[in-house]
TORVEX-5527 format. One record per atom (N, C-alpha, C, CB): residue in three letters; atom name; z, x, y. Coordinates in steps of 0.001 Angstrom, whole numbers, plus 500000, padded with zeros to 6 digits. Each point is the difference from the previous one (the first is absolute). Glycine has a CB too. Layout:
TORVEX-5527
<ALA CA <Z X Y>>
...
end
This chain:
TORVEX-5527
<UNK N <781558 109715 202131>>
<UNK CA <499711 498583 499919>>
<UNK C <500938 499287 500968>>
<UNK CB <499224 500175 497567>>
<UNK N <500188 499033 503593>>
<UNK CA <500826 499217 500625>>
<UNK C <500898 498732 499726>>
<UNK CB <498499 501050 500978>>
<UNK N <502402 498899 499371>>
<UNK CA <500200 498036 499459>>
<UNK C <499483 499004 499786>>
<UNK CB <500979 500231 500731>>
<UNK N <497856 499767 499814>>
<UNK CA <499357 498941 500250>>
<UNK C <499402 499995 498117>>
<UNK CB <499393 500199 503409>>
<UNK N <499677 500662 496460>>
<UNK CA <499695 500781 498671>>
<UNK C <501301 499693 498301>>
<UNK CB <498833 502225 502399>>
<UNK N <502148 498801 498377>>
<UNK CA <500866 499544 498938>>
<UNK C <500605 498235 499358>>
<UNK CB <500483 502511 501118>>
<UNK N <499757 496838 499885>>
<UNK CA <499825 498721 499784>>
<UNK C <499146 499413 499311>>
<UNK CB <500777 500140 501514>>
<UNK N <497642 500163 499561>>
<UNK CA <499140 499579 499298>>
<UNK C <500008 500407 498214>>
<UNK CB <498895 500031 502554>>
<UNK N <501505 500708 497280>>
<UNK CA <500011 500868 498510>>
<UNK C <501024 499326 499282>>
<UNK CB <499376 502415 500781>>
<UNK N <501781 497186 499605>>
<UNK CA <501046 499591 499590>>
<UNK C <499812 497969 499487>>
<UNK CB <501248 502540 501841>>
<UNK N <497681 497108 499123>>
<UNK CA <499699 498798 499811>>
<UNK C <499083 499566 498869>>
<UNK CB <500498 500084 502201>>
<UNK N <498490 501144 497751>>
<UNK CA <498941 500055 499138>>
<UNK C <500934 500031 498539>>
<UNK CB <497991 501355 501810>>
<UNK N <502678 499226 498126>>
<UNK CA <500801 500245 498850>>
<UNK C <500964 498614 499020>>
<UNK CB <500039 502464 501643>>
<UNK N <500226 496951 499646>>
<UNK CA <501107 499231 499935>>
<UNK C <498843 498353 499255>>
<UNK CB <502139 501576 502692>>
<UNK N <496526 498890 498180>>
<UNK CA <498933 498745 499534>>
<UNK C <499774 500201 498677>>
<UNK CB <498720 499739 502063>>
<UNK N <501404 501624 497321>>
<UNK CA <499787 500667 498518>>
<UNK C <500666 499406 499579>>
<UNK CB <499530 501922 499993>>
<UNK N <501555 497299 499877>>
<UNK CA <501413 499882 499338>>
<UNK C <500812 500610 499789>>
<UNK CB <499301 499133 499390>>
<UNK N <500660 502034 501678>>
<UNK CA <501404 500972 499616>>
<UNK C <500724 500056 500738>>
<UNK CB <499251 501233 499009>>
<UNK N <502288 498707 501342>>
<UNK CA <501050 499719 500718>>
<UNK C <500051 501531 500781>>
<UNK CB <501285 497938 498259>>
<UNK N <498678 502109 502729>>
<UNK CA <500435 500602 500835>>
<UNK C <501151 500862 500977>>
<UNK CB <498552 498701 499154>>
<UNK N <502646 502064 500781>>
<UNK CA <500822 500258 500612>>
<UNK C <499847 501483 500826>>
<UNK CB <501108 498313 498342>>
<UNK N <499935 501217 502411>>
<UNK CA <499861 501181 501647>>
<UNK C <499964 501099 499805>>
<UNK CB <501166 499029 501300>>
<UNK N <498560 501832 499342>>
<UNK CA <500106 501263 499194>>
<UNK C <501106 501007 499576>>
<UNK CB <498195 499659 500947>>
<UNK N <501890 501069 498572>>
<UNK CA <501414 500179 499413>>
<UNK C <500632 501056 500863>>
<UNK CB <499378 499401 497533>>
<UNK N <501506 501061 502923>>
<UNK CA <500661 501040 500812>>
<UNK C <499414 501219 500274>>
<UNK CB <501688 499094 499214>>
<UNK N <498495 501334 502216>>
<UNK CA <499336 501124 499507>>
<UNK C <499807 501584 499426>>
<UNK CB <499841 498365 501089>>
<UNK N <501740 501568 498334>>
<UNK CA <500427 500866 499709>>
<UNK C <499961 499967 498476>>
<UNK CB <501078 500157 502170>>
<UNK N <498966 498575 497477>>
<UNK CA <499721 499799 498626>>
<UNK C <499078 499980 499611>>
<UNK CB <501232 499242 499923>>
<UNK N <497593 500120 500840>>
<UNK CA <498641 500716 499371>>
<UNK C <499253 501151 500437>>
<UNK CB <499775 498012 499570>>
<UNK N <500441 502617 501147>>
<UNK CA <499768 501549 499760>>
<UNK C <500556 500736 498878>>
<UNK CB <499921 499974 502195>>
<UNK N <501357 499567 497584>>
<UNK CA <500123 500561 498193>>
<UNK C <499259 500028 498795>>
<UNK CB <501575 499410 500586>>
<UNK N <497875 498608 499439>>
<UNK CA <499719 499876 499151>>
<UNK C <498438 500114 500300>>
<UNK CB <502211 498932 499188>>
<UNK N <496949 501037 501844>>
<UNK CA <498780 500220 499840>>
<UNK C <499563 501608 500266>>
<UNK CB <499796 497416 500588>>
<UNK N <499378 502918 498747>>
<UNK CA <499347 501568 500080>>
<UNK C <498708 500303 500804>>
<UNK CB <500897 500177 497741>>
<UNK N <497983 498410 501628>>
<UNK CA <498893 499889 500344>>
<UNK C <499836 498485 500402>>
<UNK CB <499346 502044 498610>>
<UNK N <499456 497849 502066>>
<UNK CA <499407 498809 499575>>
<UNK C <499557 499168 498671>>
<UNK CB <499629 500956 501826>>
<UNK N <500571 497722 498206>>
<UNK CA <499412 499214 498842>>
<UNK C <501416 499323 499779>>
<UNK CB <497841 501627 498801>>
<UNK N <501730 496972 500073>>
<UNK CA <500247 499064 499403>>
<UNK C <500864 500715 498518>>
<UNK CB <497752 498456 501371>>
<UNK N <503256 501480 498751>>
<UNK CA <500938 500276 499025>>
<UNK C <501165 499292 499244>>
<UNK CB <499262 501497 501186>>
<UNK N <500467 498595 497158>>
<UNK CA <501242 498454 499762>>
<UNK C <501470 500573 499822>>
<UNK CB <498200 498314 498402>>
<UNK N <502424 500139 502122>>
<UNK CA <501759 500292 500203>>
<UNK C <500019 500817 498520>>
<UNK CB <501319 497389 501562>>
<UNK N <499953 503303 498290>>
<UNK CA <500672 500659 499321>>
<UNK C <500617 499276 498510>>
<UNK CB <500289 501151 502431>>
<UNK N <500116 497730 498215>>
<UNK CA <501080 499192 499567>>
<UNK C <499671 498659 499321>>
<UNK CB <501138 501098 501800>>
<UNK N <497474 498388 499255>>
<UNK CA <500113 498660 499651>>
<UNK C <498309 500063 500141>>
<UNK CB <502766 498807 500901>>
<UNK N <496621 500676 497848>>
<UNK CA <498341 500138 499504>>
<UNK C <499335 498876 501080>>
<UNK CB <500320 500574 496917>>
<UNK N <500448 498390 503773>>
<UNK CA <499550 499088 500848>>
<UNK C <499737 500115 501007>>
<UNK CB <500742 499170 499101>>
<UNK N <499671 502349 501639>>
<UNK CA <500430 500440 501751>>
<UNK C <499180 500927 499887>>
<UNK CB <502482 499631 500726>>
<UNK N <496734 500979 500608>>
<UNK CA <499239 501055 499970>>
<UNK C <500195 500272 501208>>
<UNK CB <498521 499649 498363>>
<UNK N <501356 501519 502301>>
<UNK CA <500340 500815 501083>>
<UNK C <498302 500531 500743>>
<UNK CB <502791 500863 498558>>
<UNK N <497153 499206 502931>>
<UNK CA <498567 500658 500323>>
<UNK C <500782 501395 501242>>
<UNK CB <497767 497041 499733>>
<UNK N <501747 503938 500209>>
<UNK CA <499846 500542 500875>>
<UNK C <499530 500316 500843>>
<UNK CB <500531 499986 499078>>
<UNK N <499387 500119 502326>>
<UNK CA <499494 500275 500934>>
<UNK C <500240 501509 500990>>
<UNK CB <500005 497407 499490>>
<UNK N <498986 502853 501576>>
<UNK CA <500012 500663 500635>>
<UNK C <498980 499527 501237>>
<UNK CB <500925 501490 498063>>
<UNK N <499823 498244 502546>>
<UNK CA <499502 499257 501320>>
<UNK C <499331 500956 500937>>
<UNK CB <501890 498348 499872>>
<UNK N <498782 502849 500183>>
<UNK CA <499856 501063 501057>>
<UNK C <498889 501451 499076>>
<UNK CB <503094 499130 501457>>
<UNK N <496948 500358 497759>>
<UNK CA <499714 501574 499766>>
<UNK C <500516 501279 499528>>
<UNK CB <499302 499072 501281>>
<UNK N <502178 500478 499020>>
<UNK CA <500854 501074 500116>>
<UNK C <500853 500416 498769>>
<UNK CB <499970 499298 502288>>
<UNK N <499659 499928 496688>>
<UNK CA <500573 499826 498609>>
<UNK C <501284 499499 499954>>
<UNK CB <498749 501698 499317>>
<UNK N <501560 497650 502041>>
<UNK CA <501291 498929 500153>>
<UNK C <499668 498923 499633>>
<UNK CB <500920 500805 501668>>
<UNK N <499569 498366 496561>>
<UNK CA <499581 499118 499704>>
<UNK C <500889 498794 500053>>
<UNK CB <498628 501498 499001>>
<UNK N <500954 497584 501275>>
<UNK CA <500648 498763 499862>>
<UNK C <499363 499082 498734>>
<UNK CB <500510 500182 502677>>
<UNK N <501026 499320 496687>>
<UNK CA <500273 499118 498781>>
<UNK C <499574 498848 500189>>
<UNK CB <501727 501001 499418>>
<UNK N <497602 498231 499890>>
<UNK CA <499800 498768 500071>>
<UNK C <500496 499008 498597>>
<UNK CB <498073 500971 501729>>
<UNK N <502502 498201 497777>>
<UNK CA <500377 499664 498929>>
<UNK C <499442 498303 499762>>
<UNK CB <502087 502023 500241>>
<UNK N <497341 498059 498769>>
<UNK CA <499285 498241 499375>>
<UNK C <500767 499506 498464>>
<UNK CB <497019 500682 501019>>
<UNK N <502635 498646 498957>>
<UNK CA <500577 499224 498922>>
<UNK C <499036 499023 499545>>
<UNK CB <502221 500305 500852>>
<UNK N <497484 500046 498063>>
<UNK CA <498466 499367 499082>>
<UNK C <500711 498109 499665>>
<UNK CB <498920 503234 498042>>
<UNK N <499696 496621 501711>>
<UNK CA <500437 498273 500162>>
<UNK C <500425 499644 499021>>
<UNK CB <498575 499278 501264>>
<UNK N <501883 499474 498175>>
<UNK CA <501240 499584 498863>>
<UNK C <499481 500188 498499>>
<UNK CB <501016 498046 501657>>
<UNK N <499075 502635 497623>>
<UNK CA <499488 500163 498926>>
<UNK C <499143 500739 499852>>
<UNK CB <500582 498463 499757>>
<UNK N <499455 502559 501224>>
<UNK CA <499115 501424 500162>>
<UNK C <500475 501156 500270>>
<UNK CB <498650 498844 500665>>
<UNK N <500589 501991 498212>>
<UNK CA <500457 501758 500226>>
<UNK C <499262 501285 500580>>
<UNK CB <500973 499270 498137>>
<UNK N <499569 501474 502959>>
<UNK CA <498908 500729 500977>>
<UNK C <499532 500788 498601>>
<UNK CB <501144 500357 503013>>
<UNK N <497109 499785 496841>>
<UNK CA <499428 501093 499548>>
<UNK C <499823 501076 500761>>
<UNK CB <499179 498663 498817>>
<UNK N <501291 502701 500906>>
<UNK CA <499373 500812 500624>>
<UNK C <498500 500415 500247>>
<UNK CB <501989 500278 499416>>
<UNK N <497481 499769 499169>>
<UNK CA <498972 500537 500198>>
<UNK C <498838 499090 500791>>
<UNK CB <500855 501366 497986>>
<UNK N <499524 497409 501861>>
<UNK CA <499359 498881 500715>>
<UNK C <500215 499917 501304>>
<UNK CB <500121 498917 498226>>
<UNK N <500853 501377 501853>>
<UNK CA <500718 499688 501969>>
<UNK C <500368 498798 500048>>
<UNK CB <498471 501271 501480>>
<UNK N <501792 497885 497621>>
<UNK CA <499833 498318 500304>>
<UNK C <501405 499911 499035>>
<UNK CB <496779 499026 500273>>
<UNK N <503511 499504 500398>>
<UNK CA <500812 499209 498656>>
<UNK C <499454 499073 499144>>
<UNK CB <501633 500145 501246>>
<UNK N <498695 500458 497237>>
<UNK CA <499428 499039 499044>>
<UNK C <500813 499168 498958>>
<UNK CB <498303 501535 500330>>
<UNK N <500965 497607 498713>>
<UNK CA <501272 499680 499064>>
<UNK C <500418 501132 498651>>
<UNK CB <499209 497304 500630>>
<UNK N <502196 502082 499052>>
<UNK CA <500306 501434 498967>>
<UNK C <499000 500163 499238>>
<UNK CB <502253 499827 499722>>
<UNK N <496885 499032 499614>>
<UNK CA <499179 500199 498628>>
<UNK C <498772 501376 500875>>
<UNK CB <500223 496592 498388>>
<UNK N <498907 503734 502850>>
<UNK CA <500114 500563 500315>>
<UNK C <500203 501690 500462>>
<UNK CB <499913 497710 499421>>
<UNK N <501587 502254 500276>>
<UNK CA <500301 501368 500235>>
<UNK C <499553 501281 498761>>
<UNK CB <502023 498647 501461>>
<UNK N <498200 502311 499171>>
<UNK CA <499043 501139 499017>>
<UNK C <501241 500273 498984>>
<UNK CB <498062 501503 501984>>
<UNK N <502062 498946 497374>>
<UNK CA <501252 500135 498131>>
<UNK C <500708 501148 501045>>
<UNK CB <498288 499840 496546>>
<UNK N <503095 499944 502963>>
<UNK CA <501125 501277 500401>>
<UNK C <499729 500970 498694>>
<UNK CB <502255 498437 501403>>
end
């Protein structure tokens, strides 16, 4: 995917209501990504992580969002929703 693309992707997102940041190192997300796809932070039910592979090459790059104010990433949804919402722990 070229820049032009990723932007475009990054904008589309940002029109969603979801906050946007750069991508994360790249040494750090090759750790933390394996595959492709949309995966939630660890830590915090509001942040969700996407992976990429631009090349092919299973060299992925991190991308990190942050769901809008009073919203929690669903996984199984791919989206951010409100807590009432989320599926039972």
């Amino acid at each position: 995917m070229n820049r032009t693309r990723r932007v475009a992707a990054a904008m589309l997102l940002a029109l969603a209501g979801l906050a946007y940041s750069a991508p994360a190192q790249a040494a750090a997300a090759s750790s933390a990504c394996t595959q492709e796809g949309f995966f939630p932070h660890p830590d915090d039910q509001s942040r969700f992580y996407r992976c990429v592979d631009f090349g092919g090459e299973e060299r992925f790059t991190r991308f990190d969002f942050q769901c809008g104010p009073g919203t929690l990433y669903h996984p199984e949804l791919i989206t951010c929703v409100h807590p009432w919402q989320m599926p039972p722990r």
